[in-house]
DRENFITOR-29785 format. One record per residue (C-alpha): residue number from 1; residue in three letters; x negated, z negated, y negated. Coordinates in Angstrom, 2 decimals, decimal comma, always signed. Each point is the difference from the previous one (the first is absolute). Layout:
REM residues N
+-----+------+---------+---------+---------+
: seq : type :      xx :      zz :      yy :
+-----+------+---------+---------+---------+
: NUM :  ala :       X :       Z :       Y :
...
+-----+------+---------+---------+---------+
***
This chain:
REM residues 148
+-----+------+---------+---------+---------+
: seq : type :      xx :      zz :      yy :
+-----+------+---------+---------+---------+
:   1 :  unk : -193,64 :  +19,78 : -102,30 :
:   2 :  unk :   +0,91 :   +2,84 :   -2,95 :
:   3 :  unk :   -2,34 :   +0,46 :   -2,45 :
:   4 :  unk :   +1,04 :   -0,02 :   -3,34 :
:   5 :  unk :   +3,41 :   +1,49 :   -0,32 :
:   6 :  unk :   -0,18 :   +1,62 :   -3,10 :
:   7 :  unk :   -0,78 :   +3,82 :   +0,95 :
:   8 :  unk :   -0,31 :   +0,03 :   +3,66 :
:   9 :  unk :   +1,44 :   +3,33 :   +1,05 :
:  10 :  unk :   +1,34 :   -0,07 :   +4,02 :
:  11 :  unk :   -0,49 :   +3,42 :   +2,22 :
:  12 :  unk :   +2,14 :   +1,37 :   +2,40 :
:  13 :  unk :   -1,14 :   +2,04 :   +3,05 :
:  14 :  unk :   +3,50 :   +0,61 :   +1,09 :
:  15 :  unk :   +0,25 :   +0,51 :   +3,92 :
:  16 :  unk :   +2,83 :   +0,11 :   +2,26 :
:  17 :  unk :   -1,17 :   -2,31 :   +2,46 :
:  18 :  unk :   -2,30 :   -1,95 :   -2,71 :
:  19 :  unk :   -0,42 :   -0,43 :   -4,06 :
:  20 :  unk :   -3,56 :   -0,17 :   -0,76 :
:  21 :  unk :   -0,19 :   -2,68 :   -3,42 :
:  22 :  unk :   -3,11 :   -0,47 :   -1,82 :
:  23 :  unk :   -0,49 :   -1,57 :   -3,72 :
:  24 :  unk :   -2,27 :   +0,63 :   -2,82 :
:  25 :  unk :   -0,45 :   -0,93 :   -3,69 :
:  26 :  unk :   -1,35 :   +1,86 :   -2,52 :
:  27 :  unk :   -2,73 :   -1,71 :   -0,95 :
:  28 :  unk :   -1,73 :   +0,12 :   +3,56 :
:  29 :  unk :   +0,72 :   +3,47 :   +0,42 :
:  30 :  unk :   +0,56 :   -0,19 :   +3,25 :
:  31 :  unk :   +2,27 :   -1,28 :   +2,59 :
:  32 :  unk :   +0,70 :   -1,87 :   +2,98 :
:  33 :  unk :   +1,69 :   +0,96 :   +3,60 :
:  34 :  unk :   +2,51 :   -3,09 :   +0,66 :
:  35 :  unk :   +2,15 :   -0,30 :   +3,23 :
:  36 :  unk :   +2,06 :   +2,98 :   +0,63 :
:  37 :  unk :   +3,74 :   -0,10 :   +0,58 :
:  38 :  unk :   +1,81 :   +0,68 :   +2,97 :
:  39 :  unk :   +2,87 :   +2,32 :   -0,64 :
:  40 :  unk :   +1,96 :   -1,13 :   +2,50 :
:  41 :  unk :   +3,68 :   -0,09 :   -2,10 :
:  42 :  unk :   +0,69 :   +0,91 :   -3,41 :
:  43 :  unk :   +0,88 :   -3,83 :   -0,44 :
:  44 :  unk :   -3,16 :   -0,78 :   +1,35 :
:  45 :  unk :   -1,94 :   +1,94 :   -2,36 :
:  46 :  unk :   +2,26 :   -1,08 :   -2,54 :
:  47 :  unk :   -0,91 :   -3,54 :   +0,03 :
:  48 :  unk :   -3,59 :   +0,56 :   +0,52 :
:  49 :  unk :   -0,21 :   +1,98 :   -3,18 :
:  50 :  unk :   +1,99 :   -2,32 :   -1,96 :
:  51 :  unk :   -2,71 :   -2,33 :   +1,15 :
:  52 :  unk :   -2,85 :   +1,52 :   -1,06 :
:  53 :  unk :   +1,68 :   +1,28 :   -2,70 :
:  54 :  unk :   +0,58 :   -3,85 :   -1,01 :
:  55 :  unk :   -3,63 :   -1,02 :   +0,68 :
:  56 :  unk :   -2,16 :   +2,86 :   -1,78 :
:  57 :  unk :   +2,69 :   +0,77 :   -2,59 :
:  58 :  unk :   -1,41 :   +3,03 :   -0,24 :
:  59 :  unk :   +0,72 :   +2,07 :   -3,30 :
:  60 :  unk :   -0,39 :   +3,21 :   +2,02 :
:  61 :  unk :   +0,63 :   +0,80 :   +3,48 :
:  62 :  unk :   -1,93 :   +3,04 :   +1,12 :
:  63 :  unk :   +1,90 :   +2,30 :   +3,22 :
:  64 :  unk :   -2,45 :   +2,26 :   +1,25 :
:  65 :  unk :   +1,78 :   +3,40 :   +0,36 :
:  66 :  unk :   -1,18 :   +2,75 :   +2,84 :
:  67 :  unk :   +0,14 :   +3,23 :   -1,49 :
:  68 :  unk :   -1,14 :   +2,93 :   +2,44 :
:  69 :  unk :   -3,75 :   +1,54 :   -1,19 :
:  70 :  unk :   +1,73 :   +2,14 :   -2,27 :
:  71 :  unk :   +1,66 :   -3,12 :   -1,77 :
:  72 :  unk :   +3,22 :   +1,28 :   +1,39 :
:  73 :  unk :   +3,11 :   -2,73 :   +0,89 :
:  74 :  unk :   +0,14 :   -0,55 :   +3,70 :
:  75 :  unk :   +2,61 :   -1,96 :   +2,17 :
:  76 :  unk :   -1,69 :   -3,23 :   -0,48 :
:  77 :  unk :   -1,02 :   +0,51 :   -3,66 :
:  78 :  unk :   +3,62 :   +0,58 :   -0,32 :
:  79 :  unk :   +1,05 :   -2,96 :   +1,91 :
:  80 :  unk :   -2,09 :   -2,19 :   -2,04 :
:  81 :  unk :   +1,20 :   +1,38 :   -3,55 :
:  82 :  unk :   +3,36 :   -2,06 :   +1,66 :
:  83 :  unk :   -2,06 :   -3,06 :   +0,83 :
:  84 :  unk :   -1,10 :   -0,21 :   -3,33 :
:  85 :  unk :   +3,23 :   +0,45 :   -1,77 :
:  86 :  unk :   +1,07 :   -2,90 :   +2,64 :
:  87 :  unk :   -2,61 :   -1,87 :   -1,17 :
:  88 :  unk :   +0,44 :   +0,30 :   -3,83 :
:  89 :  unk :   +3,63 :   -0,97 :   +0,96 :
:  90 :  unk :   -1,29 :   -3,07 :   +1,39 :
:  91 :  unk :   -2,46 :   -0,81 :   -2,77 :
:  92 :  unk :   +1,27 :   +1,53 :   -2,83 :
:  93 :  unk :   -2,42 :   -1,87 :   -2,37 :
:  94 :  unk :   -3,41 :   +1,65 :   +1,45 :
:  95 :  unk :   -0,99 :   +3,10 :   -0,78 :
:  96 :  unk :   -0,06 :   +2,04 :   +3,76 :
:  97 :  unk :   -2,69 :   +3,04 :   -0,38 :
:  98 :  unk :   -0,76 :   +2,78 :   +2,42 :
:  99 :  unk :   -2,96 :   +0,99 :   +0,82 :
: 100 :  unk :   -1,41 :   +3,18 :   +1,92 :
: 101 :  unk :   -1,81 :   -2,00 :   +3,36 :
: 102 :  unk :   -1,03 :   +3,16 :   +1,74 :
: 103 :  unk :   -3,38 :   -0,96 :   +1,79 :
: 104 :  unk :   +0,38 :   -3,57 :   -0,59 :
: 105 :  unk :   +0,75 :   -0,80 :   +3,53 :
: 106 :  unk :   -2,34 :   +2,01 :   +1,46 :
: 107 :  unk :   -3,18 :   -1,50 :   -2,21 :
: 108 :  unk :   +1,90 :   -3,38 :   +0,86 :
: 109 :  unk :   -0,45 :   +1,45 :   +3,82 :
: 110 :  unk :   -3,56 :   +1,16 :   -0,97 :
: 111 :  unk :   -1,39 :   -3,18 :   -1,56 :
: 112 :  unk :   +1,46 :   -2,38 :   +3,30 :
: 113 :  unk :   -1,53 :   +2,42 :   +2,43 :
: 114 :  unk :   -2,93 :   -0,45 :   -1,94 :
: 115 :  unk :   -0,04 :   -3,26 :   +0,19 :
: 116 :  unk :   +0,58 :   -0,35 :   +3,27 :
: 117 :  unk :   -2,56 :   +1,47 :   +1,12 :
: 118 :  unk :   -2,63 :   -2,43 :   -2,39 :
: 119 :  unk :   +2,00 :   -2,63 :   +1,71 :
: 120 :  unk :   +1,22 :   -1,29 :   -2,86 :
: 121 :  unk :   +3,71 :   +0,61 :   +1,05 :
: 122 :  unk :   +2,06 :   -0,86 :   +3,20 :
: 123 :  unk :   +3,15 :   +2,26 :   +1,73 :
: 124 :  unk :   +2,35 :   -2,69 :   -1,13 :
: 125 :  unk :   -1,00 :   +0,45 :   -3,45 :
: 126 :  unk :   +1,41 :   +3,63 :   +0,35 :
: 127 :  unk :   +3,37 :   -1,73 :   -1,03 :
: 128 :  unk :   -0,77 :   -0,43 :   -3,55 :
: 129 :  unk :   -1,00 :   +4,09 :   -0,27 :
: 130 :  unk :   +3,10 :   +0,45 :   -1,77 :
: 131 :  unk :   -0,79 :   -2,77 :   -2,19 :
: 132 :  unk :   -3,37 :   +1,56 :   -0,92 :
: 133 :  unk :   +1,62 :   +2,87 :   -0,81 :
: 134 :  unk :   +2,09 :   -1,80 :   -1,96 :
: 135 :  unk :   -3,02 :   -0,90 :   -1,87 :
: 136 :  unk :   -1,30 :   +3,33 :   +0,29 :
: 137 :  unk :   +3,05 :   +1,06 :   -1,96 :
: 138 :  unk :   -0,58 :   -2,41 :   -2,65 :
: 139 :  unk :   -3,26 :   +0,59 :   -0,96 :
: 140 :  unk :   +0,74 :   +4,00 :   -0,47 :
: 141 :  unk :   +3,00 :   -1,18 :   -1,80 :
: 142 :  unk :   -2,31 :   -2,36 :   -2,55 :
: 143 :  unk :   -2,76 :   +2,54 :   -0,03 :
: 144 :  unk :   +2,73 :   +2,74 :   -1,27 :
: 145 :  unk :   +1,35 :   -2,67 :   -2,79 :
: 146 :  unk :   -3,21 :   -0,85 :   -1,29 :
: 147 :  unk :   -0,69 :   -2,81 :   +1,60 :
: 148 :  unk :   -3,31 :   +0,35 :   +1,46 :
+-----+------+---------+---------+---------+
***
């Protein structure tokens, strides 16, 4: 069930197989992996954002953007500059914000392996790395606003 609506901002891992999601508020600080997407068709992902889009009503989606280590544009940076236009096409009434991700996937890598190996996480949970990402995004993102 979404928390309180008011100020929930959603995160975007974008993938081309899968779309990491995860969802924070600003008065946590922090956020949350949900289940990812798979981006099997652009109506596909279409609905499924409209969805959670709907449920979280989000007054900021976050896109994680993958500059290269210089914080150069790369194919897939550029690639997702069009996904979020798409998506601001789509919801034209929240605010769609990129946000430099480089690293976030590999500490999202980092902190499963890690856990892992406590036991604490399973292979199938490997699924939702995106998603943690996601939320790896989204917590830089916060920390940069202020939102600490």
């Amino acid at each position: 069930m979404p928390e309180s609506a008011a100020g929930n901002w959603l995160a975007i891992d974008y993938g081309k197989r899968t779309i990491g999601l995860a969802v924070g508020h600003p008065l946590t600080g922090s956020a949350r992996p949900l289940p990812p997407i798979r981006n099997t068709s652009k109506a596909h992902l279409e609905a499924n954002l409209l969805e959670q889009l709907r449920q979280w009503r989000p007054s900021a989606v976050v896109v994680g953007l993958p500059l290269d280590h210089a914080g150069n544009d790369t194919d897939m940076s550029r690639h997702i500059r069009g996904f979020a236009n798409w998506l601001a096409e789509l919801a034209p009434e929240v605010r769609i914000c990129l946000h430099d991700e480089r690293l976030s996937s590999e500490h999202a890598a980092q902190e499963f392996a890690r856990r892992r190996q406590a036991g604490r996480a399973r292979r199938r949970d490997a699924a939702r790395l995106d998603s943690v990402a996601a939320a790896k995004i989204l917590e830089s993102w916060m920390s940069h606003q202020g939102h600490d």
